[in-house]
N, C-alpha and C positions, 0 to 999 in steps of 0.2 A: 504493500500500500504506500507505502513512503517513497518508494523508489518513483511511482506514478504518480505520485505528489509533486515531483520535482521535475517531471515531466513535464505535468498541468505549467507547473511554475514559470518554467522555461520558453512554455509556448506562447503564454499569456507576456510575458517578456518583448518576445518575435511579433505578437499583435501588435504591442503597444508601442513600440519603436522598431522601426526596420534597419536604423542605422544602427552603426559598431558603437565604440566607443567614442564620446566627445571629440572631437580635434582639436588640437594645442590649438591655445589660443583663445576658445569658449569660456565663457563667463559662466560659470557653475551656479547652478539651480539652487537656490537656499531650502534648509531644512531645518525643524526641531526636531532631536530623536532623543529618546530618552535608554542610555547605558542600564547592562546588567546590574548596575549598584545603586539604580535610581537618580543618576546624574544628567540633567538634563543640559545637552549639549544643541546651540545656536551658532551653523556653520558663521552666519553675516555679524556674529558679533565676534567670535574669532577673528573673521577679515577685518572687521573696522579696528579692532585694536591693532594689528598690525603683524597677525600672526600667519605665517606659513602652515596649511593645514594636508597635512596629506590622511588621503583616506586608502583604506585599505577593504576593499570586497571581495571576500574569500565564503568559503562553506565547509563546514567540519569537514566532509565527508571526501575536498577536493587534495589530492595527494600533491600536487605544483604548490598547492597553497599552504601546505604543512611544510615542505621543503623550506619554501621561502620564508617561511615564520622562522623556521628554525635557524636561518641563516643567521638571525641576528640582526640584519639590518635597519629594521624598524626601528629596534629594542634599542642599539646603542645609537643608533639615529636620533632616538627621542630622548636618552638618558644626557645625549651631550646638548643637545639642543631643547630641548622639552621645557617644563617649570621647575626641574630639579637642576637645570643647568642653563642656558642661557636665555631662557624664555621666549625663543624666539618661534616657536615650532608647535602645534597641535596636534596630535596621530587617533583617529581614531577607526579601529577594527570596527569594518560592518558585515555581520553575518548572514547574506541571503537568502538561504533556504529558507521560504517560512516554515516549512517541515519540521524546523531543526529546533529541538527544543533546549533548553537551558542546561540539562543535562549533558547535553552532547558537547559542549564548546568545556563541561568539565571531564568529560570521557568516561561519565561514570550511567553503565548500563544503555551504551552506545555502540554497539558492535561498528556501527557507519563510520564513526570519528577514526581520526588519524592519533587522538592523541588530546592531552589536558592541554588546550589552548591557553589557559588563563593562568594557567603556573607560570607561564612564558612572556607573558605580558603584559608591562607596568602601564604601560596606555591603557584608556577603556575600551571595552566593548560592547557592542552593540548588536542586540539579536531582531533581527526585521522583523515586524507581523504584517507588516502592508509590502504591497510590492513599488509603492508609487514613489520612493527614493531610488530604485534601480531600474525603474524606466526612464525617470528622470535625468539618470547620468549613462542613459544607453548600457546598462550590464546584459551583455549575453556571454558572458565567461566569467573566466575566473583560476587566479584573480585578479583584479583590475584596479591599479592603481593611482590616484590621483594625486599631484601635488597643486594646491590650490594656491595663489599671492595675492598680490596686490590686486583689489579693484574684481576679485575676483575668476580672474584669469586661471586657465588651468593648464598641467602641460601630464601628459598620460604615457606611465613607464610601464611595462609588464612586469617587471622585476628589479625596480632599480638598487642597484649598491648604495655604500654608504656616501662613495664619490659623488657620484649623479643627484642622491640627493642634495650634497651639501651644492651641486653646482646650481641645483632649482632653488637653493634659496637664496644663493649671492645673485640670480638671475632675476627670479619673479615676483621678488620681497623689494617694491619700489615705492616709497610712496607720491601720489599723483599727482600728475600736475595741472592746472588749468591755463589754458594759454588763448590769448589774444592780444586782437592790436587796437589799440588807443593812441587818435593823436590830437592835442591841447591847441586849441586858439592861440592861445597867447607865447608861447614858445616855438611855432610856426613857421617856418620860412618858406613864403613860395617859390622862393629861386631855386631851393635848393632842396623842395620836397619834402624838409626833415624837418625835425624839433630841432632850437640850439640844445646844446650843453655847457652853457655858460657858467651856470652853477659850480657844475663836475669842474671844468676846467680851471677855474675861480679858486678852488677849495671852498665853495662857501654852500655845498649839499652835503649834508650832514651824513655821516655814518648808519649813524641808528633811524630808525622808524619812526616820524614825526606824528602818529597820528593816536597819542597816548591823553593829551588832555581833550577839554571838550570843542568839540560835541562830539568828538568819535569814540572815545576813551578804549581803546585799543591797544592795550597793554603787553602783548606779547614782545618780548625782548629777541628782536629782529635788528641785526648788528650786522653791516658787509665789516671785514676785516680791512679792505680796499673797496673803491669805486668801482663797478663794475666799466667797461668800456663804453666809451658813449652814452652815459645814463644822463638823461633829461630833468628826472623830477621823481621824486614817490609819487607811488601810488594803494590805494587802500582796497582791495576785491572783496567783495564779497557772493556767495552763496545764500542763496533763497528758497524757501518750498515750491516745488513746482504748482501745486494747487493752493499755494495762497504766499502771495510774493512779498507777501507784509513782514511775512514770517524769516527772518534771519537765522540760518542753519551755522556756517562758520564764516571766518572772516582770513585772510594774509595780506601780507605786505610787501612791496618790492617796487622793482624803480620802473620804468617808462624808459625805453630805450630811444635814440632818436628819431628811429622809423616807426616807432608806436608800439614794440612787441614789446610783451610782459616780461621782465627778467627778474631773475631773484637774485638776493643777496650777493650771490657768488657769479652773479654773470649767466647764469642757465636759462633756458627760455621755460617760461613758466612760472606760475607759485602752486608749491605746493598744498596741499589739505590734506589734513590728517585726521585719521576715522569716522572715518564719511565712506556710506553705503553707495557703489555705484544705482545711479539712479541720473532723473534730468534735474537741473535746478536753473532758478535765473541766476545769468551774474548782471550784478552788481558794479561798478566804478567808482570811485569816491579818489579828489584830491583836493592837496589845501586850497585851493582856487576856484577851480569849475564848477559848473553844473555836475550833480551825478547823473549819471545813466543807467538802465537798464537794460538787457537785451528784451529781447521781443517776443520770444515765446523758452522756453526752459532747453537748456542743453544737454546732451549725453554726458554724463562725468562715469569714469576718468572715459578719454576722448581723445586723439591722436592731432584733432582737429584745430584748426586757430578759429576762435571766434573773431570776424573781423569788425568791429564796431565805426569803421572808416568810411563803409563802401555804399552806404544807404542812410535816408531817414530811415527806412524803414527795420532797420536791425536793432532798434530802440524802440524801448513802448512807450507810446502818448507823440502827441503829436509836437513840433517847431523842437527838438528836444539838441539836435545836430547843428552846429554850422559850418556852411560851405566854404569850409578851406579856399580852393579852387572846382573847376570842374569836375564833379565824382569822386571829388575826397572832401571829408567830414571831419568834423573833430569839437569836441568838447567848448561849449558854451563859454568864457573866462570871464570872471569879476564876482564868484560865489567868496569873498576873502571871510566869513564868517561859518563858512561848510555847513547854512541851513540846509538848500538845496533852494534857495530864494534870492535874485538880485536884487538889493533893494540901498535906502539910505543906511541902514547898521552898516553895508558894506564899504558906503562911501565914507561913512566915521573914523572907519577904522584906517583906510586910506589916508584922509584927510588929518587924523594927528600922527602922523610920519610921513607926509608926504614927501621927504627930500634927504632921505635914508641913502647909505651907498652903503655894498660891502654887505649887504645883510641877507639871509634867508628869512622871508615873512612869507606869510600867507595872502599880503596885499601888490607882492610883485606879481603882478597875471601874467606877465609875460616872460619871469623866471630868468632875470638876469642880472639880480642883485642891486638893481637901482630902483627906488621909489621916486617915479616922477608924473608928469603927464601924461606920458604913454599911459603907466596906468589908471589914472583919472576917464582917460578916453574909453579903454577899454570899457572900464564898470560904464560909462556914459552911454555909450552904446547898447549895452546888452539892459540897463535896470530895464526891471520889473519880469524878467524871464523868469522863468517857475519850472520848478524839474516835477515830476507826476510828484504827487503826494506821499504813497509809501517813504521815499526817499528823504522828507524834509527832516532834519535832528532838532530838537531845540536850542 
């Protein structure tokens, strides 16, 4: 009867997915299952912490899979890297057969089993009663092994060593990044397509992460060691719910390169976000100057993609929110010097007692080049009473 259990099981397997196993590269299916010991285990909170999870689908009864248990590799795979040792790593045994009862994984009154699994194994395990986690990850063998990372990515060994693993976690243990290009009215050059770097050049762009008092209060300790090359100005990203944009999920920080791409601290294209579930979100733009932005409808994170915020009004939500560089390039509103998300007269106040500053980093240079003069008067002159959509305004 068991053995035609596993039959059933197998077939029901073949209905429900035709394909093999996932292909490197597949963003793995989230599950709660609940371990022999009553331990409930949530693959996407494993990933958002920042853990490498591999999974392990075997069946008492499979002889490749007692082999490879015994190999060790799991074992000292998770004792060095695990929470007994670097914490970097999650292992968790999933038992397919539904057939297979509790008994079996201890080899006790199991003539099927190969052997007491669980003497053998300091990771939990996990005995399936549904079969909707191993259609979900394509199991038609065994057994079949996952190493899950960043963002959810997976990459599928049939037996890998301890090398291979250790190579899938210097490999798919990244955390993510969000990239786009943003380019500022007021640091601008049509001649020359770019933003200055007057600041950078100057010495007069600070180090650390400007966006600590209010109204951002943005506190993470965000420090370049160096300037990255060509950086224009910070900038403040943030993350949004996709079904309610009010809603603020995370936030980073980094500079504005002169052709608008996001770079972080160290020069890399991107900021990172850390423990955050791939999913869509809006982003967000915030600097000491401009208008914020929002994009336009929620984006894939993590994402390969540049979000271009240059190329349209329409990549923004709400309407006059862009302005026209030149011809088909766009760029951020300038004269926001209070970061409400409002031009208005508070803006011009603040101008107006420093107006003839040299040498300095303020929030009232819109144009980002260490002199407070008329240039920037013009600018706020121009743009008062622009309104970034509402979500966006700070007190």
């Amino acid at each position: 009867m068991k053995l035609f259990s596993r039959f059933i099981f197998f077939v029901i397997l073949g209905i429900g997915r035709l394909s093999a196993t996932l292909p490197d590269g597949s963003i793995a299916p989230d599950f709660t299952l609940t371990d022999i010991n009553g331990q409930t285990h949530h693959l996407y909170d494993y990933i958002g912490a920042g853990k490498m999870v591999v999974l392990d689908f075997s069946a008492t009864w499979c002889g490749n899979c007692w082999n490879y248990h015994n190999s060790g590799a799991l074992e000292n795979f998770y004792t060095t890297y695990g929470p007994a040792g670097t914490d970097q790593v999650r292992v968790l045994f999933i038992e397919i057969d539904l057939a297979t009862s509790i008994d079996c994984l201890y080899d006790i009154n199991c003539p099927s089993s190969q052997g007491n699994w669980v003497a053998t194994s300091s990771y939990p395990i996990i005995n399936l009663t549904s079969n909707s986690t191993s259609i979900a990850f394509g199991i038609t063998g065994q057994p079949t092994i996952y190493s899950i990372g960043t963002g959810g990515y997976l990459l599928h060994d049939p037996m890998p060593s301890v090398a291979t693993l250790e190579n899938n976690l210097s490999t798919i243990i990244t955390i993510p990044r969000v990239q786009a290009r943003v380019l500022l009215e007021g640091p601008y050059n049509i001649a020359t397509h770019q933003m200055n770097t007057t600041l950078a050049e100057s010495g007069m762009l600070p180090l650390s992460q400007p966006f600590a008092t209010e109204p951002f209060y943005y506190n993470e300790p965000i420090v370049a060691a160096t300037l990255p090359p060509l950086a224009t100005e910070w900038v403040l990203l943030e993350l949004r719910d996709k079904n309610d944009s009010s809603h603020l999920i995370a936030r980073s920080a980094g500079f504005l390169r002169s052709d608008g791409m996001l770079i972080d601290s160290g020069g890399a294209l991107g900021l990172t976000i850390q423990n955050i579930l791939p999913d869509e979100y809006y982003i967000a733009i915030r600097t000491l100057h401009h208008l914020p932005v929002i994009s336009a409808s929620p984006v894939s994170f993590p994402s390969s993609q540049v979000y271009d915020f240059t190329t349209s009004p329409s990549q923004v939500f709400g309407t006059d929110q862009l302005y026209a560089l030149e011809p088909g390039v766009y760029g951020l509103f300038s004269g926001d010097y209070d970061g409400s998300g409002v031009i208005n007269a508070t803006d011009y106040n603040l101008w107006r007692q420093d107006n003839a500053a040299v040498n300095v980093y303020a929030p009232y240079d819109s144009d980002a080049n260490g002199v407070i003069n008329n240039l920037d008067y013009n600018i706020w002159y121009k743009n008062r009473s622009k309104i970034a959509i509402a979500i966006l305004h700070l007190p």
